[in-house]
C-alpha positions in Angstrom: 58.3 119.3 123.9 58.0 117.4 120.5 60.7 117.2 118.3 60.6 119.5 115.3 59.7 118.0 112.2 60.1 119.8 108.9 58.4 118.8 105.9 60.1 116.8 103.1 58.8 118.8 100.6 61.2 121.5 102.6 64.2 119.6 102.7 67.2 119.2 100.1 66.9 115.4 100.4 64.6 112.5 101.5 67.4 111.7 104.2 70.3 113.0 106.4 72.4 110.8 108.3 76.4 110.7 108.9 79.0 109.7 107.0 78.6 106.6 108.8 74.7 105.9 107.8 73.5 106.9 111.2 69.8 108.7 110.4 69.7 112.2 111.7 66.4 113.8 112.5 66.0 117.4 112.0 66.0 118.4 115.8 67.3 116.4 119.4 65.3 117.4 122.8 65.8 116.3 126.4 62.7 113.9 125.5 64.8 111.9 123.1 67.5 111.8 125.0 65.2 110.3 128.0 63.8 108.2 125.6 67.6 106.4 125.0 68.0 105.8 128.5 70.6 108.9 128.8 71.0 109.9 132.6 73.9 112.5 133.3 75.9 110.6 135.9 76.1 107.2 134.5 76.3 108.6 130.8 78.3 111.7 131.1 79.5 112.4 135.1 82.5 114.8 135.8 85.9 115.1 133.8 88.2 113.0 135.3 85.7 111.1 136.5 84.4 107.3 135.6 82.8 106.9 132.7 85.3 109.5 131.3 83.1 110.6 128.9 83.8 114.3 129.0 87.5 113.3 129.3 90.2 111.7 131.3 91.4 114.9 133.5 89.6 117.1 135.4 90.9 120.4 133.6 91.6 118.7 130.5 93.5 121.3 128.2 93.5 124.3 130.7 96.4 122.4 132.8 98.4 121.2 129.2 97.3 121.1 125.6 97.5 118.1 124.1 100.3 116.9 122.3 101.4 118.4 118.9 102.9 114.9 117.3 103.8 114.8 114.0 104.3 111.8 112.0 107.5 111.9 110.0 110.9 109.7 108.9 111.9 109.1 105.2 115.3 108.1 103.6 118.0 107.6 105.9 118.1 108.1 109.9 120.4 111.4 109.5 117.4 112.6 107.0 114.7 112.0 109.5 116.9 113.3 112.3 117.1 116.7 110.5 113.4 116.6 110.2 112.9 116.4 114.1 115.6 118.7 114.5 113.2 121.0 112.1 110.0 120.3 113.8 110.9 120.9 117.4 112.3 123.5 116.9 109.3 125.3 115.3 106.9 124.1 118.4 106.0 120.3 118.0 106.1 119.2 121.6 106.9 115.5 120.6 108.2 113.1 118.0 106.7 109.9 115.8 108.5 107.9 113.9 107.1 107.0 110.7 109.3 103.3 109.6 109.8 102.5 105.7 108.1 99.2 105.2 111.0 96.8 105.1 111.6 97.9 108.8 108.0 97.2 109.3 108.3 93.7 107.9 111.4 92.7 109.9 113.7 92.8 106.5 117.0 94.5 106.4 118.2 97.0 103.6 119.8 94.9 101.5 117.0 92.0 101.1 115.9 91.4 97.8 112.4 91.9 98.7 113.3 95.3 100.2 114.8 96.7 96.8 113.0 100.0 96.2 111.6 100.7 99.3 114.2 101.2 101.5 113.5 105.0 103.0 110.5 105.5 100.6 107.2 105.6 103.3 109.6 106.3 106.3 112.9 105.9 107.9 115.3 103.2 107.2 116.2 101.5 111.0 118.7 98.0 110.7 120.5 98.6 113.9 121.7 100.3 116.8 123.9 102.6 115.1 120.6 103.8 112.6 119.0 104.4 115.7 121.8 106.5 117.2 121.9 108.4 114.0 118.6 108.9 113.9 118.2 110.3 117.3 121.2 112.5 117.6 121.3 115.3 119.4 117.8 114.8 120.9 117.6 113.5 125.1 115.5 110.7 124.7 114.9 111.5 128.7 113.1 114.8 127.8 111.1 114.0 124.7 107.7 111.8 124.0 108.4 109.7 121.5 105.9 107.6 119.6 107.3 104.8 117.3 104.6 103.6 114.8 105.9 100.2 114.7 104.0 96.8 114.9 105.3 93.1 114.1 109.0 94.4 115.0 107.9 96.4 117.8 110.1 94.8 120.4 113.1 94.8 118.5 112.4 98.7 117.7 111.9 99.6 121.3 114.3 97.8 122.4 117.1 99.6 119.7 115.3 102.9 121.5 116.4 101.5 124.9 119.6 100.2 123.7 120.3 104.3 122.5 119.2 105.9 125.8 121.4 103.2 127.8 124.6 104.1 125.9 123.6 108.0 126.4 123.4 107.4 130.5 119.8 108.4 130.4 117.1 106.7 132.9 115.6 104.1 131.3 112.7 104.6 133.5 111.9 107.8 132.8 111.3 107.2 128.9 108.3 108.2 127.6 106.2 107.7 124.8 104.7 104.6 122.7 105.2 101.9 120.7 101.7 100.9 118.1 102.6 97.4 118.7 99.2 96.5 117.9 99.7 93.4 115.3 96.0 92.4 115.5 95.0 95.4 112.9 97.8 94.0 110.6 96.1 91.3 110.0 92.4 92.9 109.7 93.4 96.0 107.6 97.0 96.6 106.9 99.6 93.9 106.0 102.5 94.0 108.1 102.5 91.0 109.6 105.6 88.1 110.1 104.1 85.4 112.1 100.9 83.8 113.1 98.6 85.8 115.7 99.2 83.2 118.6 102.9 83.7 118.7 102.9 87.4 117.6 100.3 88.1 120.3 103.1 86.2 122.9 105.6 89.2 121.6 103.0 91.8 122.6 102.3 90.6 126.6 106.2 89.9 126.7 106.5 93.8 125.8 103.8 94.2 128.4 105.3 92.8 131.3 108.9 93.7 130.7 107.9 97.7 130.1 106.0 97.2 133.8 109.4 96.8 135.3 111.8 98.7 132.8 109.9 101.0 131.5 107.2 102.3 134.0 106.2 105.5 131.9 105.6 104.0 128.2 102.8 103.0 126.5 102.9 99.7 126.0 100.3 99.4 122.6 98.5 101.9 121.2 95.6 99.5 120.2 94.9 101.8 116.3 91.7 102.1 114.7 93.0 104.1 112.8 94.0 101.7 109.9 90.7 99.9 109.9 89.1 103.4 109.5 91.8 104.4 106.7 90.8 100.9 105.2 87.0 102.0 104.5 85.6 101.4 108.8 82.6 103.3 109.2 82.8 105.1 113.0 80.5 102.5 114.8 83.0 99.5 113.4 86.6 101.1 114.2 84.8 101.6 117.9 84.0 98.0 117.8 86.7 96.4 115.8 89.5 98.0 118.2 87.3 97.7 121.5 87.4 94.1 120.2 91.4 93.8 119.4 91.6 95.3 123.1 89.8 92.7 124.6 92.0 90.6 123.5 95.3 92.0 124.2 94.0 92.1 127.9 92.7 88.7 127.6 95.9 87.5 126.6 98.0 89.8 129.3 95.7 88.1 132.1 96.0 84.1 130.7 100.0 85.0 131.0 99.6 85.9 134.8 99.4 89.6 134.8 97.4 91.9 136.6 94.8 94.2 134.8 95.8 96.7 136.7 99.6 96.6 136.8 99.2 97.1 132.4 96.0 98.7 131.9 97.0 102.3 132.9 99.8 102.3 129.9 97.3 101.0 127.4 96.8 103.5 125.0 94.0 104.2 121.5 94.6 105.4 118.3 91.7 106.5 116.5 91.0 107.7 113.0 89.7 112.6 113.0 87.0 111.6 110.2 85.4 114.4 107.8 82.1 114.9 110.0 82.6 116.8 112.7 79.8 115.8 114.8 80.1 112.3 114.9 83.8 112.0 115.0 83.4 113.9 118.7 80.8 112.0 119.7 83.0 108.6 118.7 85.8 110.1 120.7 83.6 110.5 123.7 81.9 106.8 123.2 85.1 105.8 123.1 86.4 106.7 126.5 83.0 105.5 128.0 83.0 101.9 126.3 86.4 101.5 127.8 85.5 102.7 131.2 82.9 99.7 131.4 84.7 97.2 129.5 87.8 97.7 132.0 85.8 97.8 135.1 82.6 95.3 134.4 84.5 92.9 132.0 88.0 92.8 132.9 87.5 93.8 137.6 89.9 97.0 136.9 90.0 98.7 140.0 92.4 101.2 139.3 90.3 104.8 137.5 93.5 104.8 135.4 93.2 101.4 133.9 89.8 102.7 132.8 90.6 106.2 131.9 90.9 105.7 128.0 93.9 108.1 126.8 94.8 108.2 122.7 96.4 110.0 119.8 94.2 111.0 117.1 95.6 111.2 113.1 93.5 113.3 110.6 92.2 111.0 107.7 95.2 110.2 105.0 91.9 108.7 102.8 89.8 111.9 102.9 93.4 113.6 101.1 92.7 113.9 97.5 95.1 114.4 94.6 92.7 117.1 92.5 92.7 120.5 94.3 95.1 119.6 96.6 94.7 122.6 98.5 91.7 121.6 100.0 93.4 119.1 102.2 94.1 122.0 104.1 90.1 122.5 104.9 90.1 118.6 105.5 92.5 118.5 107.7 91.8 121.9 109.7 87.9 120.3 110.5 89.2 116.7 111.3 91.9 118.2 113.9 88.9 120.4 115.3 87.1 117.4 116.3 90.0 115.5 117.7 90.6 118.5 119.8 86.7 119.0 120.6 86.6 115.0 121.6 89.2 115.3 123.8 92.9 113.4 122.4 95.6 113.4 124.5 98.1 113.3 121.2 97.3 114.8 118.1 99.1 114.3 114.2 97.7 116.8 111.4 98.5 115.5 107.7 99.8 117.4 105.3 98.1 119.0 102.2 100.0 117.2 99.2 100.1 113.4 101.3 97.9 112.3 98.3 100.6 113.2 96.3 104.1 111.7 98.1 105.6 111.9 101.1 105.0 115.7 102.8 107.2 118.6 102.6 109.1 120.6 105.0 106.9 123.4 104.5 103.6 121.3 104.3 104.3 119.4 107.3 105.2 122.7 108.7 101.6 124.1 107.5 99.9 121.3 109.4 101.5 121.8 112.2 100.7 125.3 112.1 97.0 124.0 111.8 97.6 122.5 115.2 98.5 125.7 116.6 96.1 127.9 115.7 93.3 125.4 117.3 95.1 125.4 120.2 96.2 129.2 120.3 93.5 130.8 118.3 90.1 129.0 118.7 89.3 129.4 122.3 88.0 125.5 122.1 90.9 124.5 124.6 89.8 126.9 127.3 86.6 124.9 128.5 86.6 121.3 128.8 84.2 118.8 127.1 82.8 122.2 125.0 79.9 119.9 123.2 78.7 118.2 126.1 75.0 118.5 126.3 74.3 118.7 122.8 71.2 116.5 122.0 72.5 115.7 119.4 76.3 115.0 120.2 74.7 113.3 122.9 73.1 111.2 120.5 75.8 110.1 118.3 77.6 109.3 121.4 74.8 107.0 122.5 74.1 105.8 118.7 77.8 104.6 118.3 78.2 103.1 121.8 75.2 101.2 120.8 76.2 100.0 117.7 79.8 99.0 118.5 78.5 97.1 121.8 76.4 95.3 119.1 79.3 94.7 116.9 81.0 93.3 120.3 78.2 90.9 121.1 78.2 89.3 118.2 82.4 88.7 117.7 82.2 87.2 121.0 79.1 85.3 119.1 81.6 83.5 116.6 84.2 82.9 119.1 86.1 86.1 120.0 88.1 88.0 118.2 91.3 86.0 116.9 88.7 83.3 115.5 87.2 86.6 113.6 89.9 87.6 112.1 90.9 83.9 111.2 88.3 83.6 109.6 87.6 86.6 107.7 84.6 88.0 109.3 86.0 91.6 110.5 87.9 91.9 107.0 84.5 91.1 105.3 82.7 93.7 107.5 85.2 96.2 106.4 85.3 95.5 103.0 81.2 95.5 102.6 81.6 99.3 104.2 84.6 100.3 101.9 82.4 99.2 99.0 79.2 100.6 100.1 80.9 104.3 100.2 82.7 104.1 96.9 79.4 103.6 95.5 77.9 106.6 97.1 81.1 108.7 95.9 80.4 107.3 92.3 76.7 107.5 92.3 77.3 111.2 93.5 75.3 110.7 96.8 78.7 111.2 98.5 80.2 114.0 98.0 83.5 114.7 97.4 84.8 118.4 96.6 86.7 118.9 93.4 86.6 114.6 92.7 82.8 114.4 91.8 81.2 117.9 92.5 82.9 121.7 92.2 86.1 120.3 89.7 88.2 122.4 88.7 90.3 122.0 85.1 93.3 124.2 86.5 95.9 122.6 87.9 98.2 123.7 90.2 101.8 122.8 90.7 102.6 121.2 94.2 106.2 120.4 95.2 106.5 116.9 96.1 109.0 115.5 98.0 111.5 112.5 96.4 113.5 110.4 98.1 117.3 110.3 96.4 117.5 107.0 95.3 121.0 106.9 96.3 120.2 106.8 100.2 119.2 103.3 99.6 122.9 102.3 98.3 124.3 104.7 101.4 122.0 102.5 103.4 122.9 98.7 102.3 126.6 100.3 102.8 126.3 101.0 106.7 124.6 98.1 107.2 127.6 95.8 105.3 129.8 98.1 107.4 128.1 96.9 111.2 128.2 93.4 110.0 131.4 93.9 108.8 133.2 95.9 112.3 130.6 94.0 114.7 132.0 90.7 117.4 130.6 87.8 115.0 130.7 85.3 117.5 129.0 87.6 120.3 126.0 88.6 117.7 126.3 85.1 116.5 125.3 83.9 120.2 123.0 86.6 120.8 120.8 85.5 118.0 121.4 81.2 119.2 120.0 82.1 122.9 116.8 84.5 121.7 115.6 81.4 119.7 116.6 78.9 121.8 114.5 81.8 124.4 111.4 81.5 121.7 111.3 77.7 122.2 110.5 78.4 125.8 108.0 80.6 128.0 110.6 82.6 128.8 110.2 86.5 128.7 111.7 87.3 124.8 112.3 91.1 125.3 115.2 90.7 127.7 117.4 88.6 125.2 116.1 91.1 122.1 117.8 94.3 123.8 120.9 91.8 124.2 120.7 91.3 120.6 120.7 94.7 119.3 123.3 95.4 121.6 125.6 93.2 120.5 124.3 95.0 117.0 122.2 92.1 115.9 119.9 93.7 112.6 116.1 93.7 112.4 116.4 90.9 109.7 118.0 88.9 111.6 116.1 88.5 114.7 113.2 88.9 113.0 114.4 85.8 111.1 115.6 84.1 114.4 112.2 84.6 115.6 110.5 83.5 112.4 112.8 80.0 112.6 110.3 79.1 116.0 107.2 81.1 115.3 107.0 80.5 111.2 105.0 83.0 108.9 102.0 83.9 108.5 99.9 83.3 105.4 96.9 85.4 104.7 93.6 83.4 104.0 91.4 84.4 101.3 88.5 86.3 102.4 85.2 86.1 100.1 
């Protein structure tokens, strides 16, 4: 059987393809997907089942749905905590932890460079008794929790550990993760401290100490989801985080681990794009990449090290400011299609996030969103539900294809740290950013109510402030812990985790004995910094 062709003088335009640029024909048939070298065992085979391609369990969401995760933390840690409280208790079945950016960076409240943000894009943490605050009232032994946390990632989860400890809970039944993936920092986000080399020595400490510790977290949750927020097309956040993963592992194995004693806590976070069919077929290229990378590249043995598991975040750059309202369709479709490709961990945005920092009510709204997929659809009672699609199996071929050539030639230039050094996956990104805001301004994109179907009405959307006088309430606790704290023990704390950094010693285990002795962020970040230096971003052109 031929494919269909209609003519062009038939069709609204001269060519279709996805938001991506991949060409679309009109119609897919078994013969084209002979013709691309599909065969159902190697390229799909069961759920559960290696490649993983139709998923990573057997019964995917007719055993458990996945988990309803939403993103939140503004202001101070009793703010946030009220937040949880709020969310849980109307059906989110875990919590992430969204950090304001001078926690990010490793500066405490009161540094000058942190004036005006503290508790604007998340929650304020400086030390243990933030973190307390901040998770009070919540057993850390019967929640997921997902810290979105990068160059301070150890410090963070080790102020997590430090909580649980003083609480009497197992430490080795924790679960959740921390992003910890400071490779995408450099590439498409910003919140970096030190150089890659050392801040990649940070990560495989976190690895190997979480193996013994902390047997149920997540170790990294290696994120395209920045690089995709930064303008990605599908086929390079595939590539660019397959890429960052390889190296993670690479580096894991050079410091004498096994890929199978940190593989099967590795976990993905990937962009839910606007178009619906080639976001599932992405999810599902996904998982099969990984199978192969982990087994023919890296000799995993272990189906779990090669079972690709990951949280999926609606696109915060499809959210527009004009007719916010919308957002809600946005954000509906893109969860649809994380749900349809099969995350394990799911965040919904929030209509007016173009605006500020969401709402009670809109966050509640999304997560509503969440539940009616789940509840409502009937798309969770089958597993894989667009598997045999020629044309889902098409896009799942087209952007395995593409990403493995994207990987071919980063190992071409000398693997990935050289590429970011020198600019090339920034450059790649850039090029795609700029290609699509020439579509949206040339009108060949189209964006409702930005360039087509405006609409002159406005209407009024509540947006949420943060009081300016919770960063004064802020810079007072902290004074207060320095002020109440052992000097001399904090004092010593901080001496023996850089004289630790100066070594190949593991750095995690004299981090937790920092914060316990209620060392801040800042200042092991700085102890840190005094070893490791700082990182200076070159100019890419």
């Amino acid at each position: 059987m031929k494919r269909s062709r209609a003519s062009s003088e038939s069709e609204r335009r001269e060519e279709f393809h996805t938001s991506s640029g991949l060409p679309l024909a009109p119609c897919y048939t078994p013969q084209d997907l002979e013709a691309e070298g599909f065969a159902y065992e190697r390229s799909l085979g069961a759920p559960g089942q290696f490649p993983f391609t139709r998923g990573v369990y057997p019964n995917m969401y007719r055993s458990r749905l996945w988990t309803m995760r939403q993103y939140a933390g503004y202001g101070t840690a009793e703010e946030s905590n009220r937040r949880f409280r709020y969310l849980i208790e109307q059906g989110q079945t875990g919590l992430s932890v969204a950090f304001d950016l001078p926690t990010q960076m490793g500066l405490d409240s009161d540094h000058p460079l942190a004036a005006g943000e503290v508790g604007r894009v998340g929650v304020a943490i400086d030390s243990l008794p933030d973190m307390e605050a901040l998770f009070d009232g919540i057993g850390l032994d019967q929640v997921s929790t997902s810290m979105t946390i990068n160059a301070t990632a150890s410090t963070l989860l080790c102020l997590y550990v430090a909580v649980a400890r003083r609480r009497g809970a197992d430490t080795r039944k924790l679960a959740g993760t921390v992003q910890n993936d400071i490779l995408k920092e450099y590439v498409a986000r910003g919140t970096y401290i030190y150089p890659p080399r050392p801040a990649m020595r940070l990560v495989t400490d976190l690895f190997a100490w979480c193996r013994d510790e902390l047997p149920l977290w997540n170790t990294i949750s290696i994120s395209g989801y920045h690089m995709r927020e930064a303008g990605a097309t599908a086929a390079q956040e595939l590539a660019f985080t397959f890429a960052h993963a390889a190296a993670y592992v690479q580096a894991a194995l050079d410091a004498g681990l096994e890929i199978d004693q940190f593989a099967p806590r590795l976990s993905f976070f990937f962009n839910a794009h606007n178009d619906l069919l080639e976001e599932v077929a992405k999810f599902r290229a996904a998982r099969r990449l990984w199978a192969w990378m982990a087994r023919e590249r890296f000799g995993a043995r272990d189906p779990r090290s090669m079972a690709l598991r990951f949280h999926a975040q609606t696109a915060g750059s499809t959210l527009t400011a004009q007719q916010p309202d919308i957002n809600l369709v946005r954000t509906t479709l893109q969860a649809l299609a994380a749900v349809l490709g099969g995350a394990q961990s799911l965040h919904t945005n929030s209509r007016d996030e173009a605006l500020g920092l969401p709402t009670g009510e809109a966050a509640l709204l999304a997560l509503r969103t969440q539940q009616v997929i789940a509840f409502e659809s009937g798309v969770a009672g089958s597993v894989d539900p667009l598997g045999g699609s020629y044309l889902v199996e098409h896009l799942t071929g087209e952007l395995e294809r593409a990403a493995r050539d994207y990987l071919e030639r980063i190992e071409a230039l000398g693997g990935t740290l050289h590429a970011i050094e020198t600019g090339y996956l920034q450059r790649e990104i850039q090029k795609a950013a700029y290609d699509y805001q020439k579509a949206v301004e040339s009108g060949e994109q189209v964006v409702v109510g930005v360039n087509r179907f405006r609409s002159e009405q406005k209407t009024p959307v509540p947006v949420l402030r943060v009081d300016a006088a919770l960063e004064r309430a802020q810079i007072e606790r902290l004074g207060n812990v320095r002020a109440t704290r052992d000097t001399a023990a904090a004092a010593r704390a901080l001496s023996e985790l850089e004289s630790a950094a100066r070594s190949s010693r593991n750095l995690m285990p004299l981090i937790l004995a920092a914060v316990e002795a209620y060392c801040t962020v800042g200042e092991i970040s700085d102890a840190l910094g005094r070893v490791f230096g700082a990182y200076r971003e070159s100019v890419v052109v």
